[in-house]
C-alpha positions in Angstrom: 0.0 12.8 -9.4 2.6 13.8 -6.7 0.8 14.6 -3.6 2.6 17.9 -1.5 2.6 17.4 2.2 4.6 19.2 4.6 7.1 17.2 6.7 7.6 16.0 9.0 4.1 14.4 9.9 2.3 15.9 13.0 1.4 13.7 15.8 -2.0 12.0 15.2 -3.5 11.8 12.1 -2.3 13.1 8.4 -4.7 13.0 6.2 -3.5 12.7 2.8 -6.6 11.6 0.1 -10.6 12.0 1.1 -13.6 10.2 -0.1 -15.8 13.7 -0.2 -12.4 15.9 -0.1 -9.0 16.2 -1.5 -8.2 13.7 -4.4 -11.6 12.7 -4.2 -11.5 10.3 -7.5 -9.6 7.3 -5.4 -12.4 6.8 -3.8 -10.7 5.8 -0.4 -9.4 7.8 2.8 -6.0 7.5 3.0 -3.5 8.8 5.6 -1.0 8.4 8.1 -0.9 8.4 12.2 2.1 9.5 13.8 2.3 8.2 17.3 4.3 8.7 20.2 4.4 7.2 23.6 1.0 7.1 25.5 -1.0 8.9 22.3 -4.2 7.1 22.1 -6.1 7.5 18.6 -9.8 6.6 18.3 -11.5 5.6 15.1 -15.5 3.8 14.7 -16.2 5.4 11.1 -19.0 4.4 9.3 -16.6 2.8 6.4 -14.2 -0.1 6.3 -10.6 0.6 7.3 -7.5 -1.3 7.7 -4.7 0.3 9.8 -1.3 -0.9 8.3 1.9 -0.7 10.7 4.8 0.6 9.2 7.4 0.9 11.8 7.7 1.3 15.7 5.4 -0.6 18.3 1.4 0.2 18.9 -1.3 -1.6 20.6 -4.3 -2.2 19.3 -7.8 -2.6 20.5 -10.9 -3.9 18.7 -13.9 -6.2 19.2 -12.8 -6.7 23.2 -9.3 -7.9 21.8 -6.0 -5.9 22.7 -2.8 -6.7 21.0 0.6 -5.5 20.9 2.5 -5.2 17.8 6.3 -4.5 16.8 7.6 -3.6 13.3 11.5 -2.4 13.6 12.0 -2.6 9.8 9.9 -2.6 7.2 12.7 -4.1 4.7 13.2 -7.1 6.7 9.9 -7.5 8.6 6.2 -8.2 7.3 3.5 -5.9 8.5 0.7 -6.1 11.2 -2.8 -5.0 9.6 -6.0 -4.5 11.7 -8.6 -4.9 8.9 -12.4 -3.8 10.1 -16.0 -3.4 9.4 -18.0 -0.2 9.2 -18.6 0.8 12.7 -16.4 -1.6 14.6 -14.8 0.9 17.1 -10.9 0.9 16.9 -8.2 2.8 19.2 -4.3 2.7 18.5 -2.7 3.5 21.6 1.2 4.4 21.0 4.3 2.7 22.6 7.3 3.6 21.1 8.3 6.8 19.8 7.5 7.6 15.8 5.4 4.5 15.6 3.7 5.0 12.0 0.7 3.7 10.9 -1.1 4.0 7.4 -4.9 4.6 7.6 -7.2 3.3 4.7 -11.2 4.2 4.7 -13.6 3.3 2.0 -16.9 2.7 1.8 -18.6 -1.0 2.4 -21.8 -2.2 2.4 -21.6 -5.8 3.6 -20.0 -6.8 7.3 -16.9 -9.4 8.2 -15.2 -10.2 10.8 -12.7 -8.3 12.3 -9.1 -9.5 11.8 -5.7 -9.0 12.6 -3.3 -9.6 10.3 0.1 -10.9 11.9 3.4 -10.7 10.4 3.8 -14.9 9.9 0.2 -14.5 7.9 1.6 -12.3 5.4 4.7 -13.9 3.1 8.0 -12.1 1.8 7.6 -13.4 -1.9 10.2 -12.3 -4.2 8.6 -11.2 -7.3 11.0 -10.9 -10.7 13.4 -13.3 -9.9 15.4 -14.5 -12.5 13.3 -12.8 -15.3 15.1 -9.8 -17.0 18.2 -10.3 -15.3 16.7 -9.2 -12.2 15.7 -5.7 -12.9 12.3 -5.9 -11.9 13.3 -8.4 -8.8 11.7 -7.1 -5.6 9.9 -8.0 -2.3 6.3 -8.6 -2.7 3.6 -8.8 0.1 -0.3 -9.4 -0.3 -2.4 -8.6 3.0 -5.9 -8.3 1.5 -7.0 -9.7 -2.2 -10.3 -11.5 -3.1 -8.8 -14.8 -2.4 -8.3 -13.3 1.1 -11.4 -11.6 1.9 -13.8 -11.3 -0.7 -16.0 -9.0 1.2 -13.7 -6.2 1.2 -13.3 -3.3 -1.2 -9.4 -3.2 -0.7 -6.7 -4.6 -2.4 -3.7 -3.9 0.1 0.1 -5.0 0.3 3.5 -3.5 0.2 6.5 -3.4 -2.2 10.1 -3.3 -1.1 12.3 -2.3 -4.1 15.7 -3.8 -4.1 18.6 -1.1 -5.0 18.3 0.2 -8.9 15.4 -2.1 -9.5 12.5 -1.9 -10.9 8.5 -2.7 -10.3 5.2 -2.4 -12.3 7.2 -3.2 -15.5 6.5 -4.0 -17.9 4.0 -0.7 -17.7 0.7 -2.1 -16.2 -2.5 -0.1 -15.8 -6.1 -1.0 -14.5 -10.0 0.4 -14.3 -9.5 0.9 -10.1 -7.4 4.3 -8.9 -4.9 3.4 -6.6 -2.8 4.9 -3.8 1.0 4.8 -3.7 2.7 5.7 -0.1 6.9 5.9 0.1 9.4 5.3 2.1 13.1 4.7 1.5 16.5 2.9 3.2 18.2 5.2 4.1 16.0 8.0 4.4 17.7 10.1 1.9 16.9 8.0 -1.1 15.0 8.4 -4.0 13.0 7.0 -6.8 10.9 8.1 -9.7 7.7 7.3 -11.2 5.8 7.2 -14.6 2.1 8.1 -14.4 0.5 8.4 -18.0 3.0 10.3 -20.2 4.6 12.3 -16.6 7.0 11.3 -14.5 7.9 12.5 -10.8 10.5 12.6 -8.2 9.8 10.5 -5.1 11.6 10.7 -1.5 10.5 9.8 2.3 7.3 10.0 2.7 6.1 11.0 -0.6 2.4 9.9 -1.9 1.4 9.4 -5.3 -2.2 8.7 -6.4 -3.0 7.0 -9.6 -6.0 7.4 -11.5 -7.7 4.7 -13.7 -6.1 3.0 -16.8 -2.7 5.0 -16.3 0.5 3.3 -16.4 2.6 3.4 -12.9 5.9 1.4 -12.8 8.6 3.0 -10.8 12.4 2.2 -10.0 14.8 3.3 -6.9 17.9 5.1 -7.6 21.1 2.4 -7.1 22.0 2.0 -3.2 18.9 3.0 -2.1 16.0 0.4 -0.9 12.5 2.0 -1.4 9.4 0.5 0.5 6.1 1.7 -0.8 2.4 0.7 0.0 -0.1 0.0 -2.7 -3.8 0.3 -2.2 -6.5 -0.1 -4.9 -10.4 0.6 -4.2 -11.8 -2.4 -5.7 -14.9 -2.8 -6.8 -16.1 -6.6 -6.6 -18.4 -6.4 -9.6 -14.9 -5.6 -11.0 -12.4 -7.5 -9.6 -8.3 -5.7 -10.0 -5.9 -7.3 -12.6 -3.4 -5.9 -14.5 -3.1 -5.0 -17.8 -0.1 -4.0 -20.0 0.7 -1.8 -22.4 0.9 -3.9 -25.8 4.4 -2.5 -26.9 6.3 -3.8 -24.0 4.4 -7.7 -23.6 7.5 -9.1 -25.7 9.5 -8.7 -22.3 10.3 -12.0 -20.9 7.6 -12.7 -18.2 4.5 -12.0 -19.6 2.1 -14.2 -21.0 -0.2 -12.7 -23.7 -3.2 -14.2 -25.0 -5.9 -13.2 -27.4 -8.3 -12.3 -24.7 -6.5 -11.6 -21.8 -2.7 -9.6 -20.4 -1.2 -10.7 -17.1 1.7 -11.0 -15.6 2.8 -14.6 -14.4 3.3 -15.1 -10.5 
């Protein structure tokens, strides 16, 4: 479903989805810090979190370790991610002005190191190329999977749509919910999404949050780029992958067997 939110952001902390609150089922905290210059946020919750930098410049601190980090786009530039254990102490201390960060919690029984996650770690992959004429052709970044932590309960990494194109298509669905956060180029843009048999009308800043097993591609209006961040609470008993609804796994780019539905890299 759509998620209302009042905007613009406050300074600090938005919270947008709660483990024990509102949208409960996605199992996950999920929200966004606004920062300023000279705002310091502190965070050592009992849960593992990664704090995703969207746009502006921030320093973190963690484990003894301070860093400075500086996203001016998120088209063109890959992200910074602090990724942490339960209880490791974290403060985000704000250096430019509207500096945005997206804040995921979840709930983690084992320990790993702390790590930052630097632009040059995480690849711009085009995704769609060359299949469907392009239409589902879009920039695709990974920052946490199983290949890249197994210990962690996230599945994290951003989607940059192209203008008029398409992602999550052919209609894909899975077991863990998942988190959708938007942003579009320029701000005035828009997009839409099907969840289930519903569809709604995204813009800036919009959140969507997708329950298990229902279908969730989406497409940006023509002109417009649209930036979102996709977030699943993984169980690793039960690792992610998509599946696809049977109808559409003629469409060029999908390999169907017997047993198993995915979509080719």
């Amino acid at each position: 479903m759509k998620v209302p939110h009042t905007k613009p952001f406050k300074t600090g902390y938005n919270s947008i989805a709660e483990m024990n609150g509102k949208y409960e089922e996605m199992q996950m905290d999920f929200g966004i810090l606004m920062l300023k210059p000279g705002f310091v946020y502190e965070n050592n919750d009992n849960k593992e979190r990664a704090f995703l930098l969207i746009q502006g410049k921030i320093q973190y601190e963690w484990d003894g370790e301070t860093v400075v980090a500086n996203r001016s786009s998120w088209k063109n530039d890959s992200p910074w991610c602090l990724s942490v254990s339960p209880g490791v102490k974290v403060k985000i201390i704000g250096v430019s002005d509207t500096a945005q960060v997206a804040v995921h919690a979840t709930d983690n029984d084992l320990s790993f190191p702390s790590k930052l996650y630097r632009p040059e770690e995480i690849p711009s992959t085009l995704r769609g190329k060359d299949v469907n004429d392009d239409t589902a052709c879009r920039i695709f970044r990974t920052i946490i999977d199983a290949t890249i932590n197994p210990d962690s309960n996230f599945v994290l990494g951003e989607d940059v749509h192209l203008p008029g194109r398409w992602s999550g298509y052919p209609n894909h669905y899975h077991p863990q919910p998942e988190i959708y956060f938007f942003k579009f180029y320029p701000e005035n843009g828009f997009g839409m999404q099907r969840l289930g048999n519903d569809a709604i009308y995204l813009e800036e800043n919009d959140t969507s949050t997708i329950y298990p097993n229902e279908v969730h591609p989406c497409v940006v209006a023509p002109g417009y780029h649209m930036y979102y961040i996709w977030v699943i609470r993984e169980d690793r008993n039960d690792r992610y992958r998509p599946w696809f609804e049977m109808q559409h796994t003629w469409v060029p780019g999908i390999w169907v067997s017997d047993e198993e539905k995915y979509m080719l890299p």
